[in-house]
C-alpha positions in Angstrom: -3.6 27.4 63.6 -3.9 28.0 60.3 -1.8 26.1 57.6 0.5 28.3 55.3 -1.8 26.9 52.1 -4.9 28.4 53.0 -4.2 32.2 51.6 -2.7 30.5 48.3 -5.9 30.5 46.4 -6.3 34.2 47.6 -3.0 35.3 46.5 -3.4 33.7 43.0 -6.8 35.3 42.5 -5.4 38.3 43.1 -2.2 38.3 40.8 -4.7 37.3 38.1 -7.4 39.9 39.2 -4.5 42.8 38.8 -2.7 41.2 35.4 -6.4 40.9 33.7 -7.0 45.0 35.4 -3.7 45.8 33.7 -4.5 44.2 30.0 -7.6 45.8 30.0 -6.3 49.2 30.7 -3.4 49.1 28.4 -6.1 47.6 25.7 -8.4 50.3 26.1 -5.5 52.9 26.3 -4.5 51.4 22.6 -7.8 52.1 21.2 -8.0 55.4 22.1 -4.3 55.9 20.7 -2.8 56.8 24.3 -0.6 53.7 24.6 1.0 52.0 22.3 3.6 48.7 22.4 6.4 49.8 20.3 10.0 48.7 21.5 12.2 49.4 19.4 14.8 52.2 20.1 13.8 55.8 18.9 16.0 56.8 15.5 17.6 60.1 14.7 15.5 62.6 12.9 17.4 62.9 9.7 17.0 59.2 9.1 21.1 58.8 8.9 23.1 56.2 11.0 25.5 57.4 13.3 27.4 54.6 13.7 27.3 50.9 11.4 29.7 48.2 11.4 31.6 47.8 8.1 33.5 44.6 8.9 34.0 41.6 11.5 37.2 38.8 11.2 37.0 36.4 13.3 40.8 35.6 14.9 39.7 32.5 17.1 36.6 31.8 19.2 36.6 34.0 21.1 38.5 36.7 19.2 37.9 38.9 16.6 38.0 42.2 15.1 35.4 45.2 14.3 35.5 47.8 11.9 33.4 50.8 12.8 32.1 53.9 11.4 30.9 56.5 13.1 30.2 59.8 11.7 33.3 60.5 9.6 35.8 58.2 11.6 36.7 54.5 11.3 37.8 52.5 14.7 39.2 49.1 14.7 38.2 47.4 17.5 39.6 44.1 19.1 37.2 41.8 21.2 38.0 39.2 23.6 36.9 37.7 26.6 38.6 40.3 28.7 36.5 43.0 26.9 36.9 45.4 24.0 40.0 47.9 23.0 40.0 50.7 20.2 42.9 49.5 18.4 43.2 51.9 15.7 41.3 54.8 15.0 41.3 57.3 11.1 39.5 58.9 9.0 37.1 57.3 6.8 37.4 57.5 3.3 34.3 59.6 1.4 
């Protein structure tokens, strides 16, 4: 009968034969400018934020209170260990 250690060198070569099949694809890929490793999130064409945070308090710990602007409104958000809630919400000031 055969022991459950016996395929374990197997199973390690293999993982490794696949991982060093994937490098070398994605490095080759890279070269030829098909691939590249870029993770950052995609911005907006016109190079203008959408939304920014113009102020934090902290209340306590685990409290505190945001000050948002997005597009052309400002929201005041509370958050807390239970979540987050729009407190107030007006126009922002040009």
């Amino acid at each position: 009968m055969p022991r459950p250690y016996d395929a374990m060198p197997q199973q390690i070569l293999a993982v490794f034969l696949v991982l060093a099949l994937l490098i070398t694809t994605l490095t080759l890929l890279r070269k030829k400018g098909l691939a590249s490793l870029n993770f950052s999130l995609p911005r907006r064409s016109n190079g203008t934020k959408q939304m920014q945070q113009v102020d934090r308090i902290v209340l306590t710990a685990h409290h505190s209170l945001h000050l948002v602007r997005v597009r052309d409104r400002m929201i005041l958000i509370g958050v807390s260990p239970s979540g987050c809630n729009a407190v107030e919400s007006f126009p922002a000031e040009s």
